[in-house]
GUSEPA-457544 format. One record per residue: residue in one letter; x, y, z of N, C-alpha, C in turn. Coordinates in pm, whole numbers, plus 50000, padded with zeros to 5 digits. Example, Ala and Ser with C-alpha at 12.3 -4.5 7.8 and 13.67 -1.06 7.14 Angstrom:
<rs>
A513194943150780512304955050780513204967050780/S512854977550708513674989450714512905000350787/
</rs>
This chain:
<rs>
X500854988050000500005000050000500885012550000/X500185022549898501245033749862501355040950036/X502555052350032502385058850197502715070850146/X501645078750158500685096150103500485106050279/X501055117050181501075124750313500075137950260/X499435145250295498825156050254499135169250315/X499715176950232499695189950276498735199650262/X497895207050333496845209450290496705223550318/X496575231350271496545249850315495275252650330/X495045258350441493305259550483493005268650402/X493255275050334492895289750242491895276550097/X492655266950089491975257550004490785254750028/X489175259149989488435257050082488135239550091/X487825234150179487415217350136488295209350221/X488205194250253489305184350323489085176150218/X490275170350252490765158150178490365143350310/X490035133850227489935120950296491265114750350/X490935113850425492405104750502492405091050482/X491625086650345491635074950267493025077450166/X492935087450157494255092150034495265092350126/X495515092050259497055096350363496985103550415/X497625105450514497665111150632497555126450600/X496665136950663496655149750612497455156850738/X498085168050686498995179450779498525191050702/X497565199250763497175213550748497575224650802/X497745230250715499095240850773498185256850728/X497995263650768497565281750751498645291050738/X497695302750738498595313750703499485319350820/X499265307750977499855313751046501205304051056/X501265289850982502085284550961503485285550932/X504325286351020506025290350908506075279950813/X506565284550697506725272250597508035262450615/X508785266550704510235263050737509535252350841/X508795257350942508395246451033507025233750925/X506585245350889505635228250793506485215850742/X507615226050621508305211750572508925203450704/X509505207750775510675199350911509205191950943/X507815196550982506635182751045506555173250928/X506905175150803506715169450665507805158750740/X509115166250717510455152850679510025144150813/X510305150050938509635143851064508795131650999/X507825133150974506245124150960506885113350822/X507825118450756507625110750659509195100650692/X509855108550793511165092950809510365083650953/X509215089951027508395082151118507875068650990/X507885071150891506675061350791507725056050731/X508745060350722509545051050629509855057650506/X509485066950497509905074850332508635076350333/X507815085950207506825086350142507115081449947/X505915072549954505605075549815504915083549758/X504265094149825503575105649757503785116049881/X503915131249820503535136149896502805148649861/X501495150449881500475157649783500605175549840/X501055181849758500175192949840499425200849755/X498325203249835496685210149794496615227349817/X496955234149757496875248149793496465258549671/X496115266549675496245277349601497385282149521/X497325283849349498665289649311498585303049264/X499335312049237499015325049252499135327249090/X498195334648997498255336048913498315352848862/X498375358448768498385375948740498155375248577/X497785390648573497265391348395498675399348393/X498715395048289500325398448180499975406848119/X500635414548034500835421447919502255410247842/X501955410647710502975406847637503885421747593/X505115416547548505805424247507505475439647418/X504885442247355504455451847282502685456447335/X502495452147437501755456947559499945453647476/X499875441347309498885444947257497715433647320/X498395427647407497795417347435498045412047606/X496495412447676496725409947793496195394347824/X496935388647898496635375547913496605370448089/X496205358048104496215353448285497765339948237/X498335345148342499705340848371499645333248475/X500165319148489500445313548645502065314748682/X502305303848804503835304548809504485309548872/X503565318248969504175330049079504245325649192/X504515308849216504535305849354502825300449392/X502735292549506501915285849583501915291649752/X500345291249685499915299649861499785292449980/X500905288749978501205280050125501825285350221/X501345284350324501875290250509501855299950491/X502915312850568502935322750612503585325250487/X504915323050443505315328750371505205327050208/X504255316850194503955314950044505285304250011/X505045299049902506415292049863506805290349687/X508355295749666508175305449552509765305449545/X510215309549440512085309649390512885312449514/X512285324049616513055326849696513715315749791/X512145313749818512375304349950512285287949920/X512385286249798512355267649779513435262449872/X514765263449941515905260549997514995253650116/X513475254750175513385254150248513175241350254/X512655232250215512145217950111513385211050106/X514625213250148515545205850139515735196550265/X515295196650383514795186350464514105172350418/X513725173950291513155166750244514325157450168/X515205161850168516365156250043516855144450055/X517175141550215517525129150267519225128650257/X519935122050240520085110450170519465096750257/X518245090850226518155086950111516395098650070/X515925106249961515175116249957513365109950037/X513095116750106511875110050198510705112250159/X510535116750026509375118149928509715112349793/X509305099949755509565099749602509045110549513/X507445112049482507365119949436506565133049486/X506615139649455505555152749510504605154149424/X503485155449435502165161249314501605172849418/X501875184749297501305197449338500095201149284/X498545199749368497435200749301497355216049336/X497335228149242497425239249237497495246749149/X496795259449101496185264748978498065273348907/X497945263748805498985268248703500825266448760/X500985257348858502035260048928502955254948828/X503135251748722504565247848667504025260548514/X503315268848511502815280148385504035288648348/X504765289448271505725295348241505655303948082/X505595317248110505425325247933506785335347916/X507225337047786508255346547854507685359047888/X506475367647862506325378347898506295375448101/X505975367448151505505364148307507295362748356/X508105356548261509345354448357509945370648401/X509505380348298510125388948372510075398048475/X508495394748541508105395748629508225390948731/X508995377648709509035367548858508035357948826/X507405355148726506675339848729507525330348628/X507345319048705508325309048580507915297748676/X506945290248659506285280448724507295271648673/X507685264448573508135254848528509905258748623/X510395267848673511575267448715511645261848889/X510395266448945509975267649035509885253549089/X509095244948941508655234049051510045225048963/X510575229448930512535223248872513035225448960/X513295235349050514345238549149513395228549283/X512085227049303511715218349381512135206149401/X512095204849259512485185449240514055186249273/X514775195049254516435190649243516395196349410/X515755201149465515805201449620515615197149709/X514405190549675514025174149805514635162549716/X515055158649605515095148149535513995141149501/X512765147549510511745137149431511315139649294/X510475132449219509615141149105509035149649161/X508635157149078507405167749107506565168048992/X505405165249020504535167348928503545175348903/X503185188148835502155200048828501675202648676/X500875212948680499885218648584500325232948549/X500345234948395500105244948348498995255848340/X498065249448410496645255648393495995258148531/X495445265948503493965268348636493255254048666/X493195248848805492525234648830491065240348832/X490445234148858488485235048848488645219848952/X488035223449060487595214449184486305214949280/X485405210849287484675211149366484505204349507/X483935211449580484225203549704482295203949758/X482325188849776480885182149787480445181649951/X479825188349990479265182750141478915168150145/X479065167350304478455150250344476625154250359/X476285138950378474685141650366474485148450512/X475285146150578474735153150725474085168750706/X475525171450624475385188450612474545195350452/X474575182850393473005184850324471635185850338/X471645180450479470125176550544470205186450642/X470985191150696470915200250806472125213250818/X473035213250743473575226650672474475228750800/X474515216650877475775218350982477055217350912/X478225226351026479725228451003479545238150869/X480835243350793481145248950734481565243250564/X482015255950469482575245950355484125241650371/X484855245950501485835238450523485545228350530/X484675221350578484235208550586483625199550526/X483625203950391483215195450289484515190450163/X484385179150180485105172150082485535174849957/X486825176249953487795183049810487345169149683/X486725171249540486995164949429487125172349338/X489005170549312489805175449241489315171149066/X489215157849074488765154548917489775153048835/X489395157648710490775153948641491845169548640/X492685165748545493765177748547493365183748379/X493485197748412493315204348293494755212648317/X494555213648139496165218848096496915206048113/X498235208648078499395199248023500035198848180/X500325185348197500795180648338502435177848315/X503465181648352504765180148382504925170548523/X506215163348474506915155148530508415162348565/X508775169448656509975173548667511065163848743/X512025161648662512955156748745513965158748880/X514265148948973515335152749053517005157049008/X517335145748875518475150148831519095158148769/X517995170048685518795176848612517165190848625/X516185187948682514795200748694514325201548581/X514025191848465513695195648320512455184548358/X511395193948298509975191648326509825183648143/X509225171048176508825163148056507085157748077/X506805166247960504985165147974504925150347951/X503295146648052503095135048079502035132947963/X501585119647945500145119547830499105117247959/X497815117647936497085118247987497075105048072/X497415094548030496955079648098497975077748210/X499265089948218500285089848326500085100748425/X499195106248411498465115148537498505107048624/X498685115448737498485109448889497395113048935/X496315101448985494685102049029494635098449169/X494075107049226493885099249361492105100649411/X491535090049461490395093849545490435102149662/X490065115549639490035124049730488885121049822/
</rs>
């Protein structure tokens, strides 16, 4: 049986089932330095991970292209995780994760556009595809993300259908499939190689 850890940013509205692995929810009051160290922690307690998911928000912006004739939505600017977001600056922090031997095989980042890379956005500071490259060559796992905006719904239980108890934190994340082109980034060299559709990573949320 695979061993799945969930990172989960409450800003995400929805939970994940702890049928998919163990969840660790972390907020905006979270240091991201202390999230990953409960990550490596939890995941040399298990033995390594074979997945380690995280669910958050990715930060996206409208562009202008070069000759200013054309405005477009850009991803790539980092993931809205913990206090400090996590983004070119601060990836160094994820290196707890590295091991020897690395304590995440792979990472899957479910998050709107996190590997989106255009050149008008790099010169702003977005370059999703570098971002989640310098990830993978930092913990040593794959990393796997989206070029695109995700579309997810999150379904209440019948309790809170029948009686409208708890909140929509408390209703169940289904992610579905992946839209846009999914990258596979490597640990050995950060060069993201698009997956075909039948090598997506699915999980029952």
């Amino acid at each position: 049986m695979a061993t799945r850890l969930v990172l989960l940013d409450f800003r995400l509205t929805g939970m994940v089932s702890t049928d998919v692995g163990q969840v660790m929810q972390v907020s905006v009051r979270t240091p991201i330095r202390e999230a990953f160290d409960r990550v490596a922690t939890r995941a040399r307690a298990l033995g390594g991970l074979d997945d380690l998911l995280i669910c958050c928000h990715g930060f996206e912006s409208v562009i202008e292209d070069y000759d200013g004739q054309l405005s477009f939505m850009s991803g790539g600017f980092g993931l809205e995780l913990c206090a400090e977001n996590l983004k070119l600056a601060n990836v160094g922090v994820t290196a707890v994760l590295k091991g020897p031997p690395p304590l995440a095989r792979r990472i899957v980042v479910f998050s709107c556009a996190a590997a989106d890379t255009h050149r008008a956005s790099k010169r702003v500071g977005g370059d999703g595809k570098r971002l989640m490259g310098e990830l993978a060559l930092t913990t040593g796992a794959r990393v796997v993300a989206s070029t695109a905006t995700q579309f997810f719904a999150a379904i209440p239980s019948l309790a809170q259908s029948l009686f409208n108890a708890g909140s929509r934190n408390d209703w169940r994340i289904d992610f579905g499939d992946w839209e846009g082109d999914v990258f596979e980034f490597s640990p050995d060299d950060g060069v993201g190689r698009k997956l075909s559709p039948d090598k997506h990573p699915h999980f029952d949320f």
